[in-house]
KENU-404437 format. One line per 3 residues: their letters; for each residue x, y, z of C-alpha. Coordinates in steps of 0.001 Angstrom, whole numbers, plus 500000, padded with zeros to 6 digits. Example, Ala and Ser with C-alpha at 12.3 -4.5 7.8 and 13.67 -1.06 7.14 Angstrom:
<nodes>
as> 512300 495500 507800; 513670 498940 507140
</nodes>
This chain:
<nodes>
xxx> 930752 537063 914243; 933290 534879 916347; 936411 535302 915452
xxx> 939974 533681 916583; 942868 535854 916949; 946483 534213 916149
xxx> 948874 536121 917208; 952723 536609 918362; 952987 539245 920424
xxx> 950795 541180 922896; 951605 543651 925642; 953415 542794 929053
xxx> 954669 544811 932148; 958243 544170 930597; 957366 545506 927420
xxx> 954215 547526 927493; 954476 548758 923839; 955022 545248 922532
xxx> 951906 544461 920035; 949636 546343 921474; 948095 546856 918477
xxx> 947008 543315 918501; 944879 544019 921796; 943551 547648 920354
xxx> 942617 545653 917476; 940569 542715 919391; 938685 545629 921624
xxx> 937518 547248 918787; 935883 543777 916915; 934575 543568 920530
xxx> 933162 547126 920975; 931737 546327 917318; 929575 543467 918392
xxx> 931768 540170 917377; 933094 537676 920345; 937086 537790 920115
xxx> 938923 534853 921344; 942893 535312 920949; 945546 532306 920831
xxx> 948776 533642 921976; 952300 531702 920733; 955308 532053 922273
xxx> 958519 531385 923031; 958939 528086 925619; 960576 529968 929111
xxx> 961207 528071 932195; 959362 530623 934221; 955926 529698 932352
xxx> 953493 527297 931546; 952692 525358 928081; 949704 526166 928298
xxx> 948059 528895 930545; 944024 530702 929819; 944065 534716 930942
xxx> 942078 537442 930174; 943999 540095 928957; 941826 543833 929432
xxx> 938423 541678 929064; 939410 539670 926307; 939701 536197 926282
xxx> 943425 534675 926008; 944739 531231 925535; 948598 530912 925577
xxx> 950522 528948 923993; 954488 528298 924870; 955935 526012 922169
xxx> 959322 524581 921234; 961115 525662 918669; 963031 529296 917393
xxx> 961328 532360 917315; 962686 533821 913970; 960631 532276 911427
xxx> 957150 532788 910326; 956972 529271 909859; 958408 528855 913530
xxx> 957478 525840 915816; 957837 523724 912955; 957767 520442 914916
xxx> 955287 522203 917477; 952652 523203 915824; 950670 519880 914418
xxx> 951103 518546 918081; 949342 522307 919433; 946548 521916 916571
xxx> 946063 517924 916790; 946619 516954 920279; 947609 519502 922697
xxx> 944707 522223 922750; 942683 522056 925895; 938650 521311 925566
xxx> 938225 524550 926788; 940153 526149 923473; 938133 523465 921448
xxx> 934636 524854 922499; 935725 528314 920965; 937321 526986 917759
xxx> 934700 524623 916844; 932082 527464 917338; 934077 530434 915090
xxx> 933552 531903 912169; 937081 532285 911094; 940174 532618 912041
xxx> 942501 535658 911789; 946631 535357 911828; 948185 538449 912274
xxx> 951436 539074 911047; 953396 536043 909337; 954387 534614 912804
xxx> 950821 532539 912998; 949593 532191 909717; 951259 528187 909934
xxx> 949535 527676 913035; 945850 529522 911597; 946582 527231 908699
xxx> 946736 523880 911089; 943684 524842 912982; 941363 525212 910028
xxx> 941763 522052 908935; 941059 520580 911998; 938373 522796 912639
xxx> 937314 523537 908743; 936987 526910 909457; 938046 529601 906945
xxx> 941505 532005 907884; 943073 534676 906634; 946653 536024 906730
xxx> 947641 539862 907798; 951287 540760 907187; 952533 543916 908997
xxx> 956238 544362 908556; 959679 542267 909491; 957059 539436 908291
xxx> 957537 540210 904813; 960637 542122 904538; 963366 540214 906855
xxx> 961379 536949 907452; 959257 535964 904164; 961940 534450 901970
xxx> 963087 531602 904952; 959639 530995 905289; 959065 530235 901378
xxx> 961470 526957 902045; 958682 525543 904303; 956516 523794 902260
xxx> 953408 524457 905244; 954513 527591 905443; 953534 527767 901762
xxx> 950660 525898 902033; 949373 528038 904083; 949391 531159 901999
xxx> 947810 529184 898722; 944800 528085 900758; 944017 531208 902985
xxx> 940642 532664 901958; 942673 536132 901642; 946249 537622 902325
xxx> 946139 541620 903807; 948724 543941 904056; 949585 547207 905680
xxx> 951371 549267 902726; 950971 549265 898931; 955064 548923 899381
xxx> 954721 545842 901554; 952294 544003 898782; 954770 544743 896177
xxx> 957671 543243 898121; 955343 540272 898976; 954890 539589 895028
xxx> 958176 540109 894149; 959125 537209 896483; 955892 535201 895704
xxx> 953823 533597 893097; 950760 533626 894980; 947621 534901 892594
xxx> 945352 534783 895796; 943441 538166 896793; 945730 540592 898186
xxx> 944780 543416 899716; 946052 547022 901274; 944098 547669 904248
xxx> 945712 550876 905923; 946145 550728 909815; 944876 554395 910046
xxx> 944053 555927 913823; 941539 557706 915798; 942789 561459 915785
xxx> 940427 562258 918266; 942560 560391 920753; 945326 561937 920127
xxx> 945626 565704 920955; 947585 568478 918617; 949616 570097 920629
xxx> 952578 572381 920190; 954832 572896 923080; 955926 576658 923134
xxx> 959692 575705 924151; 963346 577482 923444; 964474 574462 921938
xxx> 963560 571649 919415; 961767 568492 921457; 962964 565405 919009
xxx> 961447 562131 920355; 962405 558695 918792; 960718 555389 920084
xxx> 961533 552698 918224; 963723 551208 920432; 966985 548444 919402
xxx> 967248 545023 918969; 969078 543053 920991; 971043 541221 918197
xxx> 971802 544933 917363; 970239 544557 913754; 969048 548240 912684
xxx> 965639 547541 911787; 964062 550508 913410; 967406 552679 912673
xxx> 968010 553690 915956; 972191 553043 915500; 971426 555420 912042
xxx> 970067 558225 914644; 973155 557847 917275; 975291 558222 914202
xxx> 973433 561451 912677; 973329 563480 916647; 977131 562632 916447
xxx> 977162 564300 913343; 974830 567073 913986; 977541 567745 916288
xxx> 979821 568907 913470; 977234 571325 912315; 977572 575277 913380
xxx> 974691 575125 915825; 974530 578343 917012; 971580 579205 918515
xxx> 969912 576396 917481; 969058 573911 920325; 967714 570413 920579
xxx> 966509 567901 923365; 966434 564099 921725; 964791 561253 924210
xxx> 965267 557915 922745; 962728 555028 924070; 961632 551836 923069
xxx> 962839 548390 923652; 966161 547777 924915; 966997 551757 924424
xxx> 968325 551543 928478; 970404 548583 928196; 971432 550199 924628
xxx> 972400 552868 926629; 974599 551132 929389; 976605 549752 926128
xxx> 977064 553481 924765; 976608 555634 927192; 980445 556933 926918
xxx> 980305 557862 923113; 977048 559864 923589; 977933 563655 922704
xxx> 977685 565931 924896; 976823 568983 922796; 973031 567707 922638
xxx> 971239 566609 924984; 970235 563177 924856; 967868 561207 927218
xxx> 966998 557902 926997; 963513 556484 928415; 963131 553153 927843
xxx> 960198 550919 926591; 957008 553054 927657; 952918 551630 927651
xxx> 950483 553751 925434; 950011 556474 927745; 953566 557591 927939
xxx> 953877 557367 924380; 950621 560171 923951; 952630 562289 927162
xxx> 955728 561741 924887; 954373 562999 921609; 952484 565753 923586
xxx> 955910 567428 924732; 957859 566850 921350; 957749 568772 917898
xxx> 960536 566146 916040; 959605 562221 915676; 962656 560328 913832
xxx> 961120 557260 912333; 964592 556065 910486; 963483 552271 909952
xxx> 965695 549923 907596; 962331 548280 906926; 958598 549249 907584
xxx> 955076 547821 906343; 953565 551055 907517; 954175 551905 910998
xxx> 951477 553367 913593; 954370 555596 915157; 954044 557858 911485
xxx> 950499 558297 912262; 950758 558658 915936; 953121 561572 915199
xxx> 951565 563491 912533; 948377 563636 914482; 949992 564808 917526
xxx> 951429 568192 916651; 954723 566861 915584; 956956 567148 912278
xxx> 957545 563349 911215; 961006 563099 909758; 961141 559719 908220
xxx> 963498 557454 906127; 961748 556165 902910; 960661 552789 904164
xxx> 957797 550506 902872; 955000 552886 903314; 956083 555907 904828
xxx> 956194 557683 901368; 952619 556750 900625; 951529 559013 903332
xxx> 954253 561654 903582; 954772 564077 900668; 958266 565381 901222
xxx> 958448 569154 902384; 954613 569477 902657; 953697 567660 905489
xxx> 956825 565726 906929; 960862 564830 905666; 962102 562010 903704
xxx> 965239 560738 903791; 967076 557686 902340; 967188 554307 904561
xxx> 969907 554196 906206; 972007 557752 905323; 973111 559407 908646
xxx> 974094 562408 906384; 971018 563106 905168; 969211 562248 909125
xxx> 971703 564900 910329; 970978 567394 907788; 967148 567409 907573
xxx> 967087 567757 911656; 969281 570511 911562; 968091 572602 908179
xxx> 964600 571986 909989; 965046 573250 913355; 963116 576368 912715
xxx> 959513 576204 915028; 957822 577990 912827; 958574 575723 909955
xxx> 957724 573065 912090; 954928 573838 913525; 953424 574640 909703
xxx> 954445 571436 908301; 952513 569471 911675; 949375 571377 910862
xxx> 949341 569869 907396; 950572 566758 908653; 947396 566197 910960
xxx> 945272 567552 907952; 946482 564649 906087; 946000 561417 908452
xxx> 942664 563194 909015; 941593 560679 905966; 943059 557793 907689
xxx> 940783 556803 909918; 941041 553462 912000; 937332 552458 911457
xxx> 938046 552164 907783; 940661 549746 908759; 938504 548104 911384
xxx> 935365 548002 908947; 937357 546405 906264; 938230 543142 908097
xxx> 934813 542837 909398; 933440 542821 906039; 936465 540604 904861
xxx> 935469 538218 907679; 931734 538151 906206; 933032 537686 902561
xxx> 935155 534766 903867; 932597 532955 905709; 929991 533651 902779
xxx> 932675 531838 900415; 933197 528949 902502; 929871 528465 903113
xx> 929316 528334 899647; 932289 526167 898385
</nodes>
């Protein structure tokens, strides 16, 4: 099978968490026999090329810099019937002409996947993971390509039951929709508990630089300063805060950070730091605003760790509160504050982790893997049919 990536986001030395599931994902329909080509939009920058070829860990990679904001799904407008008429190199041609379909993950590129298989007639289909859906979809429902798009992909995938729903409560679309969870490969991940005096609490989901709370790391700062008010006793914690932006975050903050707890924070971090990270934790605070269903949940619950998570898209359909991670509402500081403290017992801890890598032990990433494959097939079958 050849398939064509769209995508927004991969990794860089900047930002070496940044979509890498994108590149795990193109590896693995390598590994698995298919040839992967991925086309790469992004933001227009003086310091690179409108058009530039790479190959990105043995994968091939065309990139794309285009005019236009970056805060649509239906971004590039204006740019993208130039990039999918005119502009694409012969090179890019060869590969399009010869797929089997085309693959847009995440909102961001479903426009452009749209574009290119009509000039290619080639079949596409559309994978939503997050922000896509819950921050970005209704803006995008005014753009009448945008919409386009959607009716005529061959299928529209999603990474939550929660995200779907959202989807259809903004949509009319009576397409095929489907759930395909992200799931991961446990074996990569070890289960560790580190035997420590104090609670480890790791949070990675970084900040945004417009300071929106979509990955609730300003609801964490607020729930340490009130852990602060709680009789602590004996009880001890370590919290190291990473992601993107989390050191210039800092440098804005650094003087209302409480001393009572310590607090660390690490900045944006590749893969490997992230498994080092989990390793040396027991705590991971996923308090998200929004969420299709995010890999750090998994990640976490595989890797010895007790997940303490706000109820966002589809966190609950994995965690069962008290049994094998916390809930808490979006948002609530209070109720952050109060499940890290009333669960700052190792013991308890350490009992709810076991069960928590028991459960994602049915969440497997070949399932997820095998399921687009098979969608891919379905999709050419159909379109060779129609």
């Amino acid at each position: 099978m050849k398939v064509v990536l769209v995508v927004t986001g991969l990794p860089s030395q900047m930002e070496p968490a940044r979509s890498v599931f994108n590149l795990i994902f193109a590896k693995e329909l390598v590994a698995a026999g298919n040839d992967v080509t991925i086309v790469y939009l992004r933001g227009i920058s003086a310091k690179r090329s409108v058009f530039r070829k790479a190959v990105v860990d043995g994968i091939r990679c065309f990139e794309f810099s285009l005019l236009g904001p970056f805060n649509t799904s239906a971004m590039f407008t204006l740019s993208l019937p130039l990039i999918s008429h005119i502009l694409i190199p012969s090179e890019v041609r060869k590969y399009l002409e010869k797929c089997d379909i085309i693959h847009a993950i995440s909102g961001g590129s479903l426009t452009l996947a749209y574009e290119l298989s009509k000039v290619f007639d080639k079949p596409y289909i559309g994978q939503f993971i997050g922000t896509d859906v819950n921050v970005h979809l209704a803006a995008d429902l005014r753009k009448e390509r945008f919409r386009k798009a959607l009716e005529r992909s061959s299928a529209l995938c999603f990474e939550s039951k929660a995200l779907l729903n959202t989807f259809r409560d903004k949509t009319e679309i009576g397409k095929a929709l489907k759930v395909y969870y992200r799931g991961i490969k446990t074996d990569e991940f070890d289960f560790v508990f580190p035997e420590k005096n104090h609670v480890s609490i790791v949070f990675l989901g970084g900040f945004r630089k417009d300071d929106e709370n979509l990955k609730g790391g300003i609801t964490l700062l607020n729930a340490i300063n009130r852990l602060c008010e709680y009789p602590l006793g004996n009880k001890q914690f370590e919290i190291r805060i990473g992601g993107p932006n989390s050191k210039e975050y800092y440098d804005r903050i650094r003087s209302d950070i409480p001393h009572q707890i310590k607090v660390d924070f690490i900045g944006a971090i590749g893969r490997e730091q992230v498994k080092t990270e989990l390793q040396n934790s027991h705590v991971v605070i996923i308090p998200s605003l929004f969420e299709g269903l995010p890999n750090m949940l998994f990640e976490g619950m595989s890797s010895g760790n007790l997940v303490i998570a706000s109820r966002a898209g589809g966190i609950p359909e994995v965690i069962t509160n008290g049994e094998n991670g916390i809930l808490v509402d979006c948002g609530d500081e209070v109720a952050l504050a109060e499940a890290i403290f009333n669960n700052a017992d190792l013991d308890l801890i350490e009992r709810l982790s076991i069960n928590a890598r028991e459960c994602v032990e049915n969440y497997h990433y070949n399932s997820f893997l095998n399921n687009y494959i098979n969608l891919y097939k379905a999709s050419v079958r159909r379109s060779i049919e129609s």
